[in-house]
C-alpha positions in Angstrom: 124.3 114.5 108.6 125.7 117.8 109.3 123.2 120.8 110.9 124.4 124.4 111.4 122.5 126.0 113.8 122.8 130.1 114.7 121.5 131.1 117.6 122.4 127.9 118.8 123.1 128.9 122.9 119.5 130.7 122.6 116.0 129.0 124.4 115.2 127.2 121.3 118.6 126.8 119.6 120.1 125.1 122.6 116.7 122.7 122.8 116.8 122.2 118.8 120.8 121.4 119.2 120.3 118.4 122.1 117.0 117.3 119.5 119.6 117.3 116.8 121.9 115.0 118.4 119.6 112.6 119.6 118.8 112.2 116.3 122.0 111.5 115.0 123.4 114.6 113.4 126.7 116.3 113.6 126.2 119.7 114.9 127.4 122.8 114.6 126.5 125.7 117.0 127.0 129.5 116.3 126.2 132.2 118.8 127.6 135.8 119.5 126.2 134.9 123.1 124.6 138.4 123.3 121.4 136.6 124.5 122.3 133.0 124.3 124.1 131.5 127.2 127.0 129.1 127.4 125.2 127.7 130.2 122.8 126.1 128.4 125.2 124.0 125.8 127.8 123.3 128.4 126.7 119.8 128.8 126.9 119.0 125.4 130.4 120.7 124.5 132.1 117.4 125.3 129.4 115.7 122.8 131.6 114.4 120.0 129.7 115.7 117.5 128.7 118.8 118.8 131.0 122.1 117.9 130.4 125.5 119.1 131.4 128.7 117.5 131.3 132.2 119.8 130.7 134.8 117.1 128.0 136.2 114.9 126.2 134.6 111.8 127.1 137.2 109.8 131.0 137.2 110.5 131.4 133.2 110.9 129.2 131.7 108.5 131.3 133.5 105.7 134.2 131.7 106.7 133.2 128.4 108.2 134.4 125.2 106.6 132.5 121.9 106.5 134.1 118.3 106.2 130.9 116.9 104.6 127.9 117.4 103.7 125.7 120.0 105.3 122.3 119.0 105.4 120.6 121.6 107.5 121.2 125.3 108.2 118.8 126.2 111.3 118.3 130.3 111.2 117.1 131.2 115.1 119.9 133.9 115.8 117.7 136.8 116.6 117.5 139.5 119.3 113.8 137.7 120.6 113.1 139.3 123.5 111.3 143.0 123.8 113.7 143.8 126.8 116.6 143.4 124.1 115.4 145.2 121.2 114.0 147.7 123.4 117.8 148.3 124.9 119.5 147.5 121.1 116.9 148.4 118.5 119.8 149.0 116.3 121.5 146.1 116.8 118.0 144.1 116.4 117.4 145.3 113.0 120.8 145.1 111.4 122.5 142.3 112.6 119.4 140.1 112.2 119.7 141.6 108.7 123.4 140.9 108.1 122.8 137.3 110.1 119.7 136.5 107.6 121.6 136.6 104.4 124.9 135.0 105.6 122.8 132.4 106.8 121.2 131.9 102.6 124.5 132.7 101.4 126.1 130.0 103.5 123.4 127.3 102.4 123.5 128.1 98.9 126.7 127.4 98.5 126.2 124.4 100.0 121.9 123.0 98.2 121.7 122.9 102.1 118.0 122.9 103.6 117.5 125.6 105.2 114.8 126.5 108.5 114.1 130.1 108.7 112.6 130.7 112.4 110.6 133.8 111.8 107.6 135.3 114.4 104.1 135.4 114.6 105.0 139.2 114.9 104.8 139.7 111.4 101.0 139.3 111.7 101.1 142.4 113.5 97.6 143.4 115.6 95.0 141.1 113.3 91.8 141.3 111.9 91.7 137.4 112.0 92.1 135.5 114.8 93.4 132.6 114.7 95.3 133.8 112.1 96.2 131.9 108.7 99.7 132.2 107.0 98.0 134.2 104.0 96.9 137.2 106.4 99.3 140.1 105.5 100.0 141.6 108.6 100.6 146.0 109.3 104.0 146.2 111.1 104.4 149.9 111.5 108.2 150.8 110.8 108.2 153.4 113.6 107.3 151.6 116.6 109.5 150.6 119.4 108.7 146.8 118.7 109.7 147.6 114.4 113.7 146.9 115.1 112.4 142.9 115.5 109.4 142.7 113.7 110.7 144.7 110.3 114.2 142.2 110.6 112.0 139.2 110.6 110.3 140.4 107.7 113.2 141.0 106.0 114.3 137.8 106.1 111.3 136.4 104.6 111.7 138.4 101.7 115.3 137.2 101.5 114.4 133.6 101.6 111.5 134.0 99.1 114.3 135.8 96.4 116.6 132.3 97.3 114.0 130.3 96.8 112.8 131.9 93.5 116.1 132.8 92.2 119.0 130.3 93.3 116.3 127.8 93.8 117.1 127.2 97.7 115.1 124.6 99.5 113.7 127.0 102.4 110.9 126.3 104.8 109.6 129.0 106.9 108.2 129.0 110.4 106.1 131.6 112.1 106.9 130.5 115.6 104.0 131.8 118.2 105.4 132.2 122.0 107.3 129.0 123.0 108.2 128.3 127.4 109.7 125.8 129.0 112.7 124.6 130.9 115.5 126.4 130.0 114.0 130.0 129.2 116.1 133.2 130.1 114.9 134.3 133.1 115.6 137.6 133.2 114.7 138.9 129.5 111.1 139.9 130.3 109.3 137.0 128.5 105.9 136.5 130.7 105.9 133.1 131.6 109.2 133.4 133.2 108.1 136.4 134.9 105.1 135.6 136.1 106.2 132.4 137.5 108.9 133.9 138.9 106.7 136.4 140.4 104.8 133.5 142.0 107.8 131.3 143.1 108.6 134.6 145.1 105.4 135.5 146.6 105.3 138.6 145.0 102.6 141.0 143.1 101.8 139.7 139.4 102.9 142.5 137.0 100.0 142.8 134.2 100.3 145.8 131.8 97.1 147.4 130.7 93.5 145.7 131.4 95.2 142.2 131.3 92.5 141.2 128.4 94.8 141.1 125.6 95.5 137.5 124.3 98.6 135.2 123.5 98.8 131.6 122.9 101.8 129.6 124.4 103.1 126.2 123.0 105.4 123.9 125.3 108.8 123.6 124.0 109.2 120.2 123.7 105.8 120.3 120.9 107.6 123.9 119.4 110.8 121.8 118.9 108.6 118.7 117.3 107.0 121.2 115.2 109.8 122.7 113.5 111.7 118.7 113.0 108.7 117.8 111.3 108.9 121.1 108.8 112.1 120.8 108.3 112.1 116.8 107.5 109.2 116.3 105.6 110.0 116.1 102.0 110.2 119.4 99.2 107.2 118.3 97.2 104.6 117.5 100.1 105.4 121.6 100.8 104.5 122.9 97.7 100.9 123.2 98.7 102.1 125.7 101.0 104.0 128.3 98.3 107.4 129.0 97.7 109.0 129.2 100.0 106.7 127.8 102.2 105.7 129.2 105.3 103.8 127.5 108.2 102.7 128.3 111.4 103.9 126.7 114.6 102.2 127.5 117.9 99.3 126.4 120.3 96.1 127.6 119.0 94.9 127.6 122.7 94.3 132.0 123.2 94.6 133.1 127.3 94.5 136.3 128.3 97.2 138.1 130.2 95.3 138.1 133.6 94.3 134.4 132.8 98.0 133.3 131.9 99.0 135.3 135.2 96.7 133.3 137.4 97.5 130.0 135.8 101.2 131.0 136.5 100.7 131.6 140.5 98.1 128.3 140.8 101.1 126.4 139.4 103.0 127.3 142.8 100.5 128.5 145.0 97.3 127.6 146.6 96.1 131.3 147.6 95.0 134.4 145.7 97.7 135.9 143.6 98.6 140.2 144.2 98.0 141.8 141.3 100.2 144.8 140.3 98.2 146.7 137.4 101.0 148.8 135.2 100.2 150.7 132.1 100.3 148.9 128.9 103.3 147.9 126.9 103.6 150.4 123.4 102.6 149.2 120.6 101.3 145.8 122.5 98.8 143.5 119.9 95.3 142.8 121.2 95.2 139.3 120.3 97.7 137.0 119.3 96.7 133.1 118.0 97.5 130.9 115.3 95.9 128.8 112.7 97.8 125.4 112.5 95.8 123.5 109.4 98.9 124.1 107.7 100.6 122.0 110.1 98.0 119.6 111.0 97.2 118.8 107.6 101.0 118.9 105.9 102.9 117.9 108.9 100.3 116.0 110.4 101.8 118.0 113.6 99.9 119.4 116.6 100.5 120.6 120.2 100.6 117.9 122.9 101.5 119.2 126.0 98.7 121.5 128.1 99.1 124.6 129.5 98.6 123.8 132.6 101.2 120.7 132.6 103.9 123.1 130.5 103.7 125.5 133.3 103.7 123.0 136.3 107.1 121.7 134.3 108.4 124.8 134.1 108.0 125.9 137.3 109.9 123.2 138.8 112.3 124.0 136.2 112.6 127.1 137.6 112.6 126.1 141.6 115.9 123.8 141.1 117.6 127.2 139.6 117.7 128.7 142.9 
């Protein structure tokens, strides 16, 4: 079977692309490498069945031709990371736009399956925590964090016209913050930063009072998560709407100041220097998912504990230096 993956060289992609393979598929990677690093694919570039593209979504996909039959398109190509959409807000919001329907364009030409990765971003600051797929989030257009947030949207909308119109077999997954080996470590995602605060010694940067909340699933059980959404069968989704759309995260909620400690006990044995900094704009109070949808449909969960996922991590992170 033949898997298209964008965003391919990114944290996830590259994981989902080595899953891929061990499974048996064919697999073919496209990244602009604006984010995504060759670094992390460079082992499997001599992998047979592994092919990487250097280029956009939207300018390859158009063109690309497949010997075979494609049975998966993975959609992950996005600018993730606040640092980058901070720096490229334009370049967040339309090329994730432009990427989003090359991406259905390219499957529907093909009956391919297609995984739309979208973000638990879309659930903006919630009323209800955890929160349920059917909670209709309030992503205000003219914040800093919109450039992301109203491109992920977007795409939903996209794949629900597909589905309804060109009848496009599409799952979609809200993905809640994923870590773990591999992560960019310089693109302002906390984990990394924190424990690369703590592998250095230095003060713990926490924006704000530290009380607001996030939930944190290992990458391996992220990974697991979106195999099994993307494997199990059309009609065991329908439960879930068309398309459907499920949730995959840890419904564990820590705190900032919490997550921070965690991060520095992983490494170190004494008190951790805390560095108080104002509050990131437009920063949600709370942040954690319902997973019924999964645990019921999927029959998936989250395995792997905070505590272990960080400890992994940060040895992860000690061999990079």
């Amino acid at each position: 079977m033949i898997s298209v993956v964008s965003g391919g060289a990114g944290f996830l992609g590259s994981t989902l692309c080595r899953a891929l393979l061990d499974k048996g598929h064919e697999v073919i990677c496209v990244d602009s490498l604006v984010t995504g690093g060759i670094d992390r694919i460079e082992d499997l570039l001599p992998h047979p069945h592994f092919k990487f593209i250097r280029g956009d979504a939207a300018g390859v996909l158009p063109k690309l031709q497949v010997n075979g039959r494609v049975y998966g398109v993975w959609a992950l190509a996005a600018l993730a990371s606040p640092v980058h959409y901070f720096k490229r807000p334009l370049e967040a919001a339309w090329a994730g736009a432009d990427a989003h329907k090359a991406t259905l364009d390219f499957a529907a030409d093909r009956a391919a399956r297609v995984f739309y990765s979208s973000t638990s971003e879309l659930y903006s600051n919630p009323d209800v925590v955890p929160t349920p797929e059917t909670y209709i989030g309030r992503i205000n257009p003219m914040s800093l964090r919109a450039p992301y947030d109203v491109s992920k949207a977007y795409g939903e909308t996209l794949c629900a016209i597909y589905a309804r119109t060109a009848g496009l077999d599409i799952r979609i997954a809200r993905l809640f913050n994923a870590y773990g080996p591999s992560m960019p470590r310089s693109d302002g995602r906390v984990v990394c930063a924190y424990l690369g605060a703590a592998l250095k010694g230095e003060s713990l940067p926490i924006h704000g009072d530290g009380q607001q909340t996030r939930s944190f699933c290992y990458v391996s059980d992220t990974i697991l998560g979106m195999l099994a959404f993307m494997d199990a069968p059309r009609e065991v989704l329908l439960p879930a709407g068309v398309p459907p759309i499920i949730n995959i995260g840890n419904p564990g909620e820590v705190t900032m100041e919490d997550l921070a400690r965690m991060c520095w006990r992983s490494v170190r044995k004494a008190e951790p220097q805390i560095a108080r900094r104002p509050e990131n704009p437009d920063d949600p109070r709370r942040r954690c998912p319902d997973v019924t949808r999964a645990r019921e449909i999927l029959r998936w969960s989250p395995k792997v504990s905070l505590e272990d996922g960080l400890r992994q991590t940060a040895d992860w992170l000690r061999r990079q230096h």
